[in-house]
gemmi code that builds the backbone of each chain (N, CA, C; Angstrom):
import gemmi

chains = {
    "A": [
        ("UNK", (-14.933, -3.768, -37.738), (-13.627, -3.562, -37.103), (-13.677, -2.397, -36.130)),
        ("UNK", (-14.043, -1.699, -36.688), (-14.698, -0.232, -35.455), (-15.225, -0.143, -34.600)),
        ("UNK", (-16.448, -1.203, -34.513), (-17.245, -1.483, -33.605), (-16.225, -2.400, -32.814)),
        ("UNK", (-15.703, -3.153, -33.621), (-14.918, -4.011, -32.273), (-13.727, -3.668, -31.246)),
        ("UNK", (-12.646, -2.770, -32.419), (-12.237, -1.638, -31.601), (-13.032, -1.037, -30.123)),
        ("UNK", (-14.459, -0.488, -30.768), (-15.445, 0.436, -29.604), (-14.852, -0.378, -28.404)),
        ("UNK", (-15.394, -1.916, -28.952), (-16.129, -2.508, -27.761), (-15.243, -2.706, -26.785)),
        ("UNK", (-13.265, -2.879, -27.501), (-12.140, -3.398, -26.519), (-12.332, -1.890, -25.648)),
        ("UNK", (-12.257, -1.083, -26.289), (-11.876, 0.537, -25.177), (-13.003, 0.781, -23.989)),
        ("UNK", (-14.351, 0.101, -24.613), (-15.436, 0.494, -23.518), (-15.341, -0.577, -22.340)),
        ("UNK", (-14.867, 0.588, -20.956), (-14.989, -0.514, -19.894), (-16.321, -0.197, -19.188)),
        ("UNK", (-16.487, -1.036, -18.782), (-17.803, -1.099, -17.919), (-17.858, -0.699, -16.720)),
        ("UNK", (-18.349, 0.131, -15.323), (-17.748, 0.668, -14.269), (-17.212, -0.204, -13.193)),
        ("UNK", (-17.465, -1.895, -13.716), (-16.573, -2.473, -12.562), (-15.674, -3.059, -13.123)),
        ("UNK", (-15.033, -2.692, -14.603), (-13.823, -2.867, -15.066), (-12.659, -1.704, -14.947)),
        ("UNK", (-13.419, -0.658, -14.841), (-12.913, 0.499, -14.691), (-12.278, 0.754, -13.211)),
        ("UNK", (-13.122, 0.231, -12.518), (-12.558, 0.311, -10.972), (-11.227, -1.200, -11.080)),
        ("UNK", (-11.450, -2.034, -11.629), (-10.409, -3.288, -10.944), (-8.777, -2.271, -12.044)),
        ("UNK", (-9.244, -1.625, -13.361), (-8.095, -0.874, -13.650), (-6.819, 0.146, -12.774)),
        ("UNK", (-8.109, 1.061, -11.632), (-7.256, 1.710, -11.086), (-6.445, 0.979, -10.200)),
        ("UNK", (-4.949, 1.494, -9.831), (-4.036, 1.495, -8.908), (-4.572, 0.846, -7.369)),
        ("UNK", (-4.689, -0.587, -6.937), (-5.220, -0.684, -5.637), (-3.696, 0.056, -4.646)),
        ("UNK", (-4.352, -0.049, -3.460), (-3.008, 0.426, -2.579), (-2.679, -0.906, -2.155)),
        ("UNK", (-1.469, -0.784, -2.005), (-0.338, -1.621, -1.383), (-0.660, -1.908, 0.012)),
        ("UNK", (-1.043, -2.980, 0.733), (-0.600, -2.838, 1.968), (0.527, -2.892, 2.998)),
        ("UNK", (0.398, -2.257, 4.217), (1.776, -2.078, 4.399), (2.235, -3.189, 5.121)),
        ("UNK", (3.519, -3.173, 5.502), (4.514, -4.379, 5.793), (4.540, -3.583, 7.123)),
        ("UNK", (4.786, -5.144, 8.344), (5.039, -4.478, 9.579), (6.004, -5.724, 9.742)),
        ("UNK", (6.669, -5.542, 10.492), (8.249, -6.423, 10.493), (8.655, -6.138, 12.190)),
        ("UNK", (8.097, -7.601, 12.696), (8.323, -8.057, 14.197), (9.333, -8.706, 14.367)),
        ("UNK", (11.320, -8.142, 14.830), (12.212, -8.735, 14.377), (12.654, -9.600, 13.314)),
        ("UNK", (12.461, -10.640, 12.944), (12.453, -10.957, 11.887), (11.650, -11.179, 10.659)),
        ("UNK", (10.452, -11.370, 11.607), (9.002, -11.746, 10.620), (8.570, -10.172, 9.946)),
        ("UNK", (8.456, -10.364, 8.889), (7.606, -9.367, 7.850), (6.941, -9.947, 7.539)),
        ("UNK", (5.633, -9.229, 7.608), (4.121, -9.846, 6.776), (3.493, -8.303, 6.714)),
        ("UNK", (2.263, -8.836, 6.258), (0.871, -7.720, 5.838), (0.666, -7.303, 7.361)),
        ("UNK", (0.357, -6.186, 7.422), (-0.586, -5.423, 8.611), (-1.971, -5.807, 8.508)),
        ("UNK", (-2.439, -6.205, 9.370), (-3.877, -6.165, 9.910), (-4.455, -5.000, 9.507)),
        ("UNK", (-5.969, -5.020, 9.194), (-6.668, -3.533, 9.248), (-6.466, -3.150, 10.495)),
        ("UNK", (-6.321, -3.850, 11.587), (-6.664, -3.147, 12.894), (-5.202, -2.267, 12.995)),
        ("UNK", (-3.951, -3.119, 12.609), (-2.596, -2.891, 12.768), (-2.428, -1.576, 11.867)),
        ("UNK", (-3.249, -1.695, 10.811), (-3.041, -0.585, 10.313), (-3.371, 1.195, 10.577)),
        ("UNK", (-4.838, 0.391, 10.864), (-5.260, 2.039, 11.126), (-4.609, 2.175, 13.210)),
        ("UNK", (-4.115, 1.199, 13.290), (-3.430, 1.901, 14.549), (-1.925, 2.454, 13.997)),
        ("UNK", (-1.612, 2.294, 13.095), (-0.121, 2.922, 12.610), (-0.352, 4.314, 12.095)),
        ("UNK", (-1.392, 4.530, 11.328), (-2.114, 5.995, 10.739), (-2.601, 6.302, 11.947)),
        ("UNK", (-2.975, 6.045, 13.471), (-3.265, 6.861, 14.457), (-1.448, 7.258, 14.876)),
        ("UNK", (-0.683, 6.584, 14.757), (0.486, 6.762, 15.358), (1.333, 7.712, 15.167)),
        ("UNK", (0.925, 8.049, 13.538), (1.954, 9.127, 12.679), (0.749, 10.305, 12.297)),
        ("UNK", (-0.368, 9.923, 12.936), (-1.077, 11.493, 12.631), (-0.913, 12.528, 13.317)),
        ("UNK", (0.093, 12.590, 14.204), (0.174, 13.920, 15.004), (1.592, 14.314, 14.969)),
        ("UNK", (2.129, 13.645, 13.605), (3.583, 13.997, 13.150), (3.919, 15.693, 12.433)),
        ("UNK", (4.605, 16.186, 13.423), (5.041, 17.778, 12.254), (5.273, 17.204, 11.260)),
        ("UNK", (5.140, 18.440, 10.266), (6.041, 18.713, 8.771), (6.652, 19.326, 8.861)),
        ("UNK", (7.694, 19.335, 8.051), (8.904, 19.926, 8.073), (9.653, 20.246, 6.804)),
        ("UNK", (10.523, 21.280, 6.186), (10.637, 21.922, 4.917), (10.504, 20.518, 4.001)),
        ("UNK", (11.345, 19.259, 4.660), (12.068, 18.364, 3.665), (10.587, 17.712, 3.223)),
        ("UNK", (9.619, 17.328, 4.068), (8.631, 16.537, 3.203), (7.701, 17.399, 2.513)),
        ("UNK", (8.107, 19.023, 2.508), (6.980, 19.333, 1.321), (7.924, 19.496, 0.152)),
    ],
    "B": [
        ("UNK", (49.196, -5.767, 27.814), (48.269, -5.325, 27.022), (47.896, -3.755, 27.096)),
        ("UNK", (47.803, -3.196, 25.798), (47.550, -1.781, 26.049), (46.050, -1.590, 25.301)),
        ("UNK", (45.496, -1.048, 26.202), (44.043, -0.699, 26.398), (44.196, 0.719, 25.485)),
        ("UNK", (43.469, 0.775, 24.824), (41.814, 0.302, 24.328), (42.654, -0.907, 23.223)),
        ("UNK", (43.407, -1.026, 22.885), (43.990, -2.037, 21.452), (44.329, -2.828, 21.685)),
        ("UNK", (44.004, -4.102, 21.318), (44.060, -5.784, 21.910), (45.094, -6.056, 20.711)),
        ("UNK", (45.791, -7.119, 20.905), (46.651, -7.504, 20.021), (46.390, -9.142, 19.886)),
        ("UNK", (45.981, -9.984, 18.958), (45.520, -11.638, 18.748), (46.475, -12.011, 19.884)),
        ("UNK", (45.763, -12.644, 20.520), (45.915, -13.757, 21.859), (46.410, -13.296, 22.994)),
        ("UNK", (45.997, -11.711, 23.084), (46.037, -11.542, 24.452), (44.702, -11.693, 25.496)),
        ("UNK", (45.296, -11.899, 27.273), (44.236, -12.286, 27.686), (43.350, -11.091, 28.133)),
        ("UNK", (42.028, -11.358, 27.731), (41.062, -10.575, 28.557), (40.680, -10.029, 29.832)),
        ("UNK", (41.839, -8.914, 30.429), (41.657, -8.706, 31.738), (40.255, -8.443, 32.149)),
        ("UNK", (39.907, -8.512, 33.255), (38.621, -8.025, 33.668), (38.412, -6.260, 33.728)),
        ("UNK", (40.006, -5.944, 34.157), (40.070, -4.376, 34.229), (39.788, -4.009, 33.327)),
        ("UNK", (40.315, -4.484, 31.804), (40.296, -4.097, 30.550), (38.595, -4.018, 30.267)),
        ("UNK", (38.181, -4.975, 30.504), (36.919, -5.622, 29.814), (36.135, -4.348, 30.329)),
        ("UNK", (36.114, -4.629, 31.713), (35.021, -3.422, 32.244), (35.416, -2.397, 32.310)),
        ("UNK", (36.258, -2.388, 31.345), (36.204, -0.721, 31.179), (35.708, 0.010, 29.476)),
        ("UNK", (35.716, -1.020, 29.183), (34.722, -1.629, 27.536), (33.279, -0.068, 28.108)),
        ("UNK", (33.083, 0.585, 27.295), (31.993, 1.561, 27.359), (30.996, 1.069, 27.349)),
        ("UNK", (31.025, 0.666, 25.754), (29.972, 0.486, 24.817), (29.692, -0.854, 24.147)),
        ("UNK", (28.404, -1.500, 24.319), (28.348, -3.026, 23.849), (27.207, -2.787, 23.432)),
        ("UNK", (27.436, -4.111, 21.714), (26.431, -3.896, 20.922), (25.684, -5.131, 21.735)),
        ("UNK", (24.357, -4.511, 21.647), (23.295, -5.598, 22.256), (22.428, -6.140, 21.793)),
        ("UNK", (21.972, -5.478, 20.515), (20.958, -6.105, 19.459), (21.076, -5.683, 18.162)),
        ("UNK", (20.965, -6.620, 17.144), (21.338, -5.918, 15.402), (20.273, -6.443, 15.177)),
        ("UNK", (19.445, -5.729, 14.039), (17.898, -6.142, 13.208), (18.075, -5.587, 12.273)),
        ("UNK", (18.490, -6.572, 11.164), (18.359, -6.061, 9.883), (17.133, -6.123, 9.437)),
        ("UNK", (16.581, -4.603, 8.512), (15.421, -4.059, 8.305), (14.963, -4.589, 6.897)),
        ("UNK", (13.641, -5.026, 6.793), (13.476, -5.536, 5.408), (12.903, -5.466, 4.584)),
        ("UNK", (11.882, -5.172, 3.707), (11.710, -4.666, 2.391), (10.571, -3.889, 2.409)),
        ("UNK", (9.684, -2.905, 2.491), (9.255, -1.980, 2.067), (8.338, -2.056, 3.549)),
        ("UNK", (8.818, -2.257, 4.430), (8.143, -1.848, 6.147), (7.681, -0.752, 6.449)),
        ("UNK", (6.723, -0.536, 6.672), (6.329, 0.543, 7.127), (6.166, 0.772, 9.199)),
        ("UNK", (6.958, -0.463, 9.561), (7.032, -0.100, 11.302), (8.054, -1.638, 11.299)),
        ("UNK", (9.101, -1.359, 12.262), (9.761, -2.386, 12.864), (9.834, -2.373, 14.443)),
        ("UNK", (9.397, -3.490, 14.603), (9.682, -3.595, 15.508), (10.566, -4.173, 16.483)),
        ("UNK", (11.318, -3.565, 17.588), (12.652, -4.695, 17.815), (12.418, -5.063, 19.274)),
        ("UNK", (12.647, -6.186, 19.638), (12.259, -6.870, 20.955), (13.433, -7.188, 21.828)),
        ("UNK", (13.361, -7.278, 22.857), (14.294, -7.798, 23.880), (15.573, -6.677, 23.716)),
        ("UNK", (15.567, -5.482, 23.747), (16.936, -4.567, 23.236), (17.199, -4.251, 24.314)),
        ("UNK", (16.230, -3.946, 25.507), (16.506, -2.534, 27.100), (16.486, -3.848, 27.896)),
        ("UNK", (17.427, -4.014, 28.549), (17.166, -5.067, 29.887), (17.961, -3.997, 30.754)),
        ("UNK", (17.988, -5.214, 32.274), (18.402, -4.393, 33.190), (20.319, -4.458, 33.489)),
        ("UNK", (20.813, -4.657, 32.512), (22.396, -5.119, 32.052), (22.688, -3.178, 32.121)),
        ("UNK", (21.824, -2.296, 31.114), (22.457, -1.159, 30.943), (21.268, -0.326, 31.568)),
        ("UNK", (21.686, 1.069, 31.314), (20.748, 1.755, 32.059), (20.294, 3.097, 30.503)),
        ("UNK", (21.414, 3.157, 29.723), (21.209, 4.141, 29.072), (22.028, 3.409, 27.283)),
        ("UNK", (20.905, 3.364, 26.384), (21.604, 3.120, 25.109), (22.256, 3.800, 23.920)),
        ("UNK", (22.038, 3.681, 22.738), (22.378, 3.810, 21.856), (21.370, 3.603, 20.361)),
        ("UNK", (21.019, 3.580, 20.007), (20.421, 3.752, 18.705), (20.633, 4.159, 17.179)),
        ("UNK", (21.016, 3.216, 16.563), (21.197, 3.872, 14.849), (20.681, 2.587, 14.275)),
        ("UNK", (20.106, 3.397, 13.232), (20.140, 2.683, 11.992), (20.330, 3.548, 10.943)),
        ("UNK", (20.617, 2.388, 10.153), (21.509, 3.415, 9.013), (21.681, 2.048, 7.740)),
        ("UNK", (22.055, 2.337, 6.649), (22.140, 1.614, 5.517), (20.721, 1.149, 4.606)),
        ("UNK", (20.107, 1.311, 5.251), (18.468, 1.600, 4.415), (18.370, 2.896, 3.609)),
        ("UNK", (16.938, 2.280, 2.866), (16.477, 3.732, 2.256), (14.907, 3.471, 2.093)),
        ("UNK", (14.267, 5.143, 2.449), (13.011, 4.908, 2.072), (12.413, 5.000, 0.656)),
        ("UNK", (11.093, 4.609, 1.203), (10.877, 4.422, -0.576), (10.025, 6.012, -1.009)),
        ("UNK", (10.299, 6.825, -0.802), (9.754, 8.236, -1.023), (10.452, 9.319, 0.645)),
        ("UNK", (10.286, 10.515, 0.426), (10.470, 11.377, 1.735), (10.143, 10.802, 3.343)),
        ("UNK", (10.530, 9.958, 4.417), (10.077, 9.565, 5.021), (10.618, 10.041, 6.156)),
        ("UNK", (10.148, 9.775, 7.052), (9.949, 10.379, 8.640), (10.147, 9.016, 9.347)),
        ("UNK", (10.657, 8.911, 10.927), (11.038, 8.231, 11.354), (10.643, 8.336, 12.806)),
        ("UNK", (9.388, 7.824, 13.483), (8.938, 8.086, 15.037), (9.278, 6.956, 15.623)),
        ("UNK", (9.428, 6.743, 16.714), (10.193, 5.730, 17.867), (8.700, 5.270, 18.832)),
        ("UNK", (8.234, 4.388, 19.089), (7.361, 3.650, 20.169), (7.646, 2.833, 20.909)),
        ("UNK", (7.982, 3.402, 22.460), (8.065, 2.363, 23.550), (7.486, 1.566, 23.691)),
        ("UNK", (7.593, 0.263, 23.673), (6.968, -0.954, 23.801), (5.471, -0.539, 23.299)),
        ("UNK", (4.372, -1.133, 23.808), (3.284, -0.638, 23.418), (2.368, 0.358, 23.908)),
        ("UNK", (3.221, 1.860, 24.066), (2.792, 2.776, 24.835), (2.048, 4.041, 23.624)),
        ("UNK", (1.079, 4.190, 23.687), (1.041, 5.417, 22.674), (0.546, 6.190, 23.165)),
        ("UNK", (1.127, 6.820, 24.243), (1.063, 8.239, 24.800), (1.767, 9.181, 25.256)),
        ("UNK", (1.820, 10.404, 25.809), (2.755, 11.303, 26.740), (4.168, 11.112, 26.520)),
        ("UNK", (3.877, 11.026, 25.128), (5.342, 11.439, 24.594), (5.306, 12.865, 23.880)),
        ("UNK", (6.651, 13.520, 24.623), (7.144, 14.983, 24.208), (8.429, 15.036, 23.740)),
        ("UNK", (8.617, 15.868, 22.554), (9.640, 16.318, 22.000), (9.752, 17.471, 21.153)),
        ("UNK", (11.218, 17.850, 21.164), (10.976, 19.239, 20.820), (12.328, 19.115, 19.679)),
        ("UNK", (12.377, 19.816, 18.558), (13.254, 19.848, 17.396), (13.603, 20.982, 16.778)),
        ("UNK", (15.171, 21.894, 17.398), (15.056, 22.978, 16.969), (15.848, 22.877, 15.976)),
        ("UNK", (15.768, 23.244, 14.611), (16.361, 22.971, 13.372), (16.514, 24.185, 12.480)),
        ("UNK", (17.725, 24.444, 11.459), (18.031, 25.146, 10.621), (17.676, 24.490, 8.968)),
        ("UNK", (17.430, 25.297, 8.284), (17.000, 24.917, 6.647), (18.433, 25.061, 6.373)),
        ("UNK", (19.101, 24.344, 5.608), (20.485, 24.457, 4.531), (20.137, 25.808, 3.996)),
        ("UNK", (21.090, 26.787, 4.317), (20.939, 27.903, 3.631), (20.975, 29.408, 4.259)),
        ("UNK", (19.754, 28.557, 5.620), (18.832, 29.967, 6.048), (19.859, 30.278, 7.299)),
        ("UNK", (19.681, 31.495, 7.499), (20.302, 32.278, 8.235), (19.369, 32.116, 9.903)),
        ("UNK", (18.548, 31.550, 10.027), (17.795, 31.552, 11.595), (17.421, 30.389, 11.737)),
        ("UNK", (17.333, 29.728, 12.795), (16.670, 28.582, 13.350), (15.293, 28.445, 13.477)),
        ("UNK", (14.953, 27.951, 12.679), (13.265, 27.513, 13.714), (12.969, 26.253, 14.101)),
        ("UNK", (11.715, 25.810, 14.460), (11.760, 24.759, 15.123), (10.035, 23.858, 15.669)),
        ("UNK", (9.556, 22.666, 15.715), (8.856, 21.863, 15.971), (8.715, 21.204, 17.339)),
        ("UNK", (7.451, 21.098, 17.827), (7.919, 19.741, 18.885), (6.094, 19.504, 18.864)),
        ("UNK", (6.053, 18.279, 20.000), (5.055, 17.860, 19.925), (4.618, 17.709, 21.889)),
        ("UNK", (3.490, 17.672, 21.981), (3.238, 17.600, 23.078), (2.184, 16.265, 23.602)),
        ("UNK", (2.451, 15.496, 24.468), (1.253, 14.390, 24.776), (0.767, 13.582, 23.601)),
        ("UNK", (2.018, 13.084, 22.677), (1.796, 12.994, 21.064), (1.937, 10.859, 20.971)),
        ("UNK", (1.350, 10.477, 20.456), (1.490, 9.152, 20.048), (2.739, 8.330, 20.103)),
        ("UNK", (3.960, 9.084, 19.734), (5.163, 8.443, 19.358), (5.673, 9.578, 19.488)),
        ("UNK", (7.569, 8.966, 19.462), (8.912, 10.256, 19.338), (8.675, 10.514, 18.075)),
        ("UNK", (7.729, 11.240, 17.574), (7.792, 11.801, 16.173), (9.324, 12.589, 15.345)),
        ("UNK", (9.342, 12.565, 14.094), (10.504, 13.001, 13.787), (11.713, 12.607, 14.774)),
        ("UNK", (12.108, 11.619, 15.061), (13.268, 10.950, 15.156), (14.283, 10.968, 14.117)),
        ("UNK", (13.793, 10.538, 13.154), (14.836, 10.207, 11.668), (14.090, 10.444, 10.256)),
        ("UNK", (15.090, 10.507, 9.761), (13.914, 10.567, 8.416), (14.715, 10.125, 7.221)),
        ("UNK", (14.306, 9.862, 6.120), (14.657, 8.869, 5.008), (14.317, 9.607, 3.523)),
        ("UNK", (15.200, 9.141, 2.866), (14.948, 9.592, 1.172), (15.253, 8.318, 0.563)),
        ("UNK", (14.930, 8.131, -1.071), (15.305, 6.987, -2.189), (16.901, 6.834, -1.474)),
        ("UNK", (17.948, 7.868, -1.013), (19.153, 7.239, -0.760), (19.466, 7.491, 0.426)),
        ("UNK", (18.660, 7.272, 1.220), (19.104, 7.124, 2.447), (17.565, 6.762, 3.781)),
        ("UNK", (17.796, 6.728, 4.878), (17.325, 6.472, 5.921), (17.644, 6.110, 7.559)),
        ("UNK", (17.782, 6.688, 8.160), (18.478, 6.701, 9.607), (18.206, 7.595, 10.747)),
        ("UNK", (18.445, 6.852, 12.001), (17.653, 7.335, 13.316), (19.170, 6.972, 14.368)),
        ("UNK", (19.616, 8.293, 14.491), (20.488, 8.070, 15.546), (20.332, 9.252, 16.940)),
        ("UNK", (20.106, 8.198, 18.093), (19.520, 8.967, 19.220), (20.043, 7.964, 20.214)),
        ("UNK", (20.187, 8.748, 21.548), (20.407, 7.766, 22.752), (18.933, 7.751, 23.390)),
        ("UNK", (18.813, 6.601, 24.236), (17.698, 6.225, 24.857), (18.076, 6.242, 26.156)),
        ("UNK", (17.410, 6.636, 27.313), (17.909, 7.028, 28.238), (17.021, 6.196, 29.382)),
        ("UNK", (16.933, 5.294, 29.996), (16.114, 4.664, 31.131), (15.376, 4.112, 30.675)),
        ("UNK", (15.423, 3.517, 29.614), (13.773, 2.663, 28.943), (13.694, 1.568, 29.728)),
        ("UNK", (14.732, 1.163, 30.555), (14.462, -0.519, 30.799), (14.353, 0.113, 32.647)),
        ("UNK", (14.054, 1.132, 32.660), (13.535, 1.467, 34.167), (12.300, 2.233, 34.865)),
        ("UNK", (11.862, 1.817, 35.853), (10.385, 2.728, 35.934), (10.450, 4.135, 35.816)),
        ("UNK", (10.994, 5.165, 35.085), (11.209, 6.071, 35.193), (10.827, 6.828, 33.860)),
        ("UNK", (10.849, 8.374, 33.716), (10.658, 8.509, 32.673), (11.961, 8.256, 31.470)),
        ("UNK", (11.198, 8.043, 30.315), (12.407, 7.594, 29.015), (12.658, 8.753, 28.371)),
        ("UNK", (14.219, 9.207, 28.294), (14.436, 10.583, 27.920), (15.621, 10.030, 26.250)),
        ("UNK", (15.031, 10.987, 25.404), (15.938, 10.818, 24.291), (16.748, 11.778, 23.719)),
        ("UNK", (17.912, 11.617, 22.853), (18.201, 12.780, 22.360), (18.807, 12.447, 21.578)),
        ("UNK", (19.443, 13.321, 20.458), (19.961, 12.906, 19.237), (19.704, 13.987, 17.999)),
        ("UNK", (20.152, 13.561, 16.451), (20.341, 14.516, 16.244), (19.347, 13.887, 14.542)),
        ("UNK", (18.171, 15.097, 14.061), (17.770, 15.400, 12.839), (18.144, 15.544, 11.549)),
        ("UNK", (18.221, 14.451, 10.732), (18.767, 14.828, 9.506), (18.264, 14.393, 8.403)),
        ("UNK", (17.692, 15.709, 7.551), (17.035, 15.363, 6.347), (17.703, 16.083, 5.528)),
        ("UNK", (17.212, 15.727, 4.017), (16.621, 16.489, 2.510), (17.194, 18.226, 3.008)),
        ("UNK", (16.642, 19.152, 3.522), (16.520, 20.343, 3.557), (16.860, 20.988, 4.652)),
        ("UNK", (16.874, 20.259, 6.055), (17.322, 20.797, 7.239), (17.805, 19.192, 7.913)),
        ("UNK", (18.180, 20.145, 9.334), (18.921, 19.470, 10.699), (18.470, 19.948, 11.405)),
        ("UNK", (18.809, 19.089, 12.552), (18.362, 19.641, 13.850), (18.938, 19.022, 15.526)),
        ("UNK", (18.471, 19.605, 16.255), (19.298, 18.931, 17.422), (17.533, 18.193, 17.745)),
        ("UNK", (17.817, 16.714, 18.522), (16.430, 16.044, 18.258), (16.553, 15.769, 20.409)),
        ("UNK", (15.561, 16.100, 21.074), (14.869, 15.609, 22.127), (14.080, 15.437, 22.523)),
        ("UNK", (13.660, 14.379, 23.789), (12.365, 14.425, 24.130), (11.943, 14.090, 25.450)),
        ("UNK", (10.744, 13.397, 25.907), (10.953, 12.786, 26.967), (9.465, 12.288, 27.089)),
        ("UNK", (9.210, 11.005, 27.761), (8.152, 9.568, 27.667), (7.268, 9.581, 28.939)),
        ("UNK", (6.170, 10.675, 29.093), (6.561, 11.043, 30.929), (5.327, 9.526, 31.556)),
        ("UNK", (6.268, 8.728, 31.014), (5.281, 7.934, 31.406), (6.344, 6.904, 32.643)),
        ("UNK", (6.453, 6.518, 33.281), (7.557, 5.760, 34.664), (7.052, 4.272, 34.407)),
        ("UNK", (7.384, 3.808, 33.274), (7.571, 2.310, 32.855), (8.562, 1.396, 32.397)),
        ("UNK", (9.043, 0.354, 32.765), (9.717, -0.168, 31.886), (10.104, -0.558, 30.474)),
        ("UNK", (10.312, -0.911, 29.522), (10.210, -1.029, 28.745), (11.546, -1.997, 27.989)),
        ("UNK", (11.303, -3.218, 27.102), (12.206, -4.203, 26.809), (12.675, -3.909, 25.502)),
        ("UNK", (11.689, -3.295, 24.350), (11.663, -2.730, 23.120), (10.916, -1.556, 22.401)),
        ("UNK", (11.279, -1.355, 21.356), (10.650, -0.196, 21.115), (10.060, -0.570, 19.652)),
        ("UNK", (9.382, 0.256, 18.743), (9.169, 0.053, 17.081), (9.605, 1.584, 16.663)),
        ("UNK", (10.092, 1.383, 15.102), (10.103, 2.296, 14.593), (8.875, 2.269, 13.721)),
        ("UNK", (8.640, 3.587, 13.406), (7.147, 3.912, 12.712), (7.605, 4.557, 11.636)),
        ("UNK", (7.455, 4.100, 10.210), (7.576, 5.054, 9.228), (6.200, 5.679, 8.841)),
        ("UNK", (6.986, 6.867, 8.165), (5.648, 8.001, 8.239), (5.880, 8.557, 6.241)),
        ("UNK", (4.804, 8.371, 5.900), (5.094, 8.674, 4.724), (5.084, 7.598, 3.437)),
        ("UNK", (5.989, 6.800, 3.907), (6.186, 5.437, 3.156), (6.376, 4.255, 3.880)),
        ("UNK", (7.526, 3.875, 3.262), (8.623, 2.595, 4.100), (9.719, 2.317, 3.852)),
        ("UNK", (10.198, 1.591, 4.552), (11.904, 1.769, 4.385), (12.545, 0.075, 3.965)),
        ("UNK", (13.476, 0.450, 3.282), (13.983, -0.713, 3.169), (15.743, -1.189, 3.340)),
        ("UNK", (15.706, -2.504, 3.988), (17.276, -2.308, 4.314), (18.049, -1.877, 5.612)),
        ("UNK", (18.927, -2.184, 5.625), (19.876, -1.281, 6.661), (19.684, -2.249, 7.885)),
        ("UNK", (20.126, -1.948, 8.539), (20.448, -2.770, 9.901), (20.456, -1.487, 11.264)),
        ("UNK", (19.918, -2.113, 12.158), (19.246, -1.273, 13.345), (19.874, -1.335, 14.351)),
        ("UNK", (20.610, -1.054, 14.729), (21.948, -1.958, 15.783), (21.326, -1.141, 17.284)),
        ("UNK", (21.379, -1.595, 18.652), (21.198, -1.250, 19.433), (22.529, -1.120, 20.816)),
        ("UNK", (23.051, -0.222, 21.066), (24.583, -0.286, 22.301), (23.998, 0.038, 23.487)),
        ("UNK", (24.515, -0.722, 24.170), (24.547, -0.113, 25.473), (25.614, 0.481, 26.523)),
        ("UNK", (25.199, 1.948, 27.169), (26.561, 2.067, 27.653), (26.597, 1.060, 29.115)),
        ("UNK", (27.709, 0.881, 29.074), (28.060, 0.115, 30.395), (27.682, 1.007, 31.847)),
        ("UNK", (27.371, 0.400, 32.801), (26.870, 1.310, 34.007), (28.346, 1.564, 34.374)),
    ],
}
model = gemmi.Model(1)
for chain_id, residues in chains.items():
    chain = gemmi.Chain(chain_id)
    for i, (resn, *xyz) in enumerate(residues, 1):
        res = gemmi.Residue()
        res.name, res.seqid = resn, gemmi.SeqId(i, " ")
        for name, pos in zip(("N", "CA", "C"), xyz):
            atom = gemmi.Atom()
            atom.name, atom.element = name, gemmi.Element(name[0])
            atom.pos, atom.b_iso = gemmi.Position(*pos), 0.0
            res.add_atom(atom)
        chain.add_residue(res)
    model.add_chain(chain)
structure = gemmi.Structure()
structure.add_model(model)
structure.setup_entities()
């Protein structure tokens, strides 16, 4: 029973990775249409907002 | 008929009409966890100078709110001089030759909204904005300017941070 216990808790390192949190991808919404962003769409949206100040409210 | 207040079944003078300011020209309701909208066909050559809000959304964490002329991502400047709730002095942000109207609007779990006028987008000229900052912890008076001499039919909003959900994006134009 112990051992079988062991065996449910031991993950293996590519069980361990499908456990963590994947990220969400983001939604881009062309008047009406919402869908998934493209990788390309994406990392052009993270070029778009990387040269955004901070400001008191987002820390 | 007494202007500005219409009463059911009176007729629509022309005097009356054109003297109408402000006309809504485009509504886009915003929809579930977006992280950029984009709205099309809003700047024609009908007005010269708009209007901008959205409002009735909320983001899904602290969010920020940048503006993109059609598909321009450059030589945009703005400057944001703002007070903290509380503090006794102003300080202040801007950006120079920057991707987008950064900090336009910004958003919390109960809320989200971008209210600014747009100034010449639908003319070769530069696009000048202004309007006003409101978050979580401060305000601010919000401007900028697009020094780029293009037209432009629409713009996107860019969320920064998260995404937003909800609310409706309404676009006015003032009458020339």
């Amino acid at each position: 029973m112990v051992l079988l216990l062991a065996e449910l808790f031991a993950f293996t390192d590519t069980e361990s990775k499908t456990m963590t949190e994947e990220k969400k991808p983001l939604m881009i919404q062309i008047d009406d249409l919402v869908r998934e962003m493209t990788p390309e769409e994406e990392a052009a949206h993270e070029a778009l907002i990387a040269d955004s100040p901070t400001l008191p409210s987002a820390e | 008929m007494t202007y500005p207040v219409f009463a059911s079944g009176d007729v629509l003078n022309a005097s009356d009409m054109n003297g109408v300011g402000l006309w809504l020209v485009k509504s886009q309701t915003v929809g579930t966890g977006v992280g950029s909208v984009a709205v099309t066909d809003a700047f024609t050559a009908d007005y010269d100078s708009y209007k901008v809000i959205y409002d009735g959304g909320v983001g899904s964490t602290f969010i920020t709110i940048a503006m993109q002329l059609g598909a321009s991502t450059a030589s945009y400047n703005m400057s944001l001089p703002y007070v903290t709730y509380g503090a006794a002095a102003a300080a202040g942000t801007s950006v120079l030759n920057a991707t987008s109207f950064a900090l336009m609007g910004a958003g919390d779990t109960s809320y989200a909204g971008v209210d600014v006028d747009v100034l010449s987008p639908n003319l070769a000229r530069f696009t000048r904005v202004q309007g006003a900052y409101i978050a979580n912890n401060e305000s601010g008076s919000y401007s900028g300017i697009h020094k780029v001499a293009t037209a432009y039919t629409g713009f996107t909003l860019i969320i920064s941070g998260g995404s937003v959900t909800g609310g409706t994006i309404r676009v006015y134009g003032y009458r020339k």
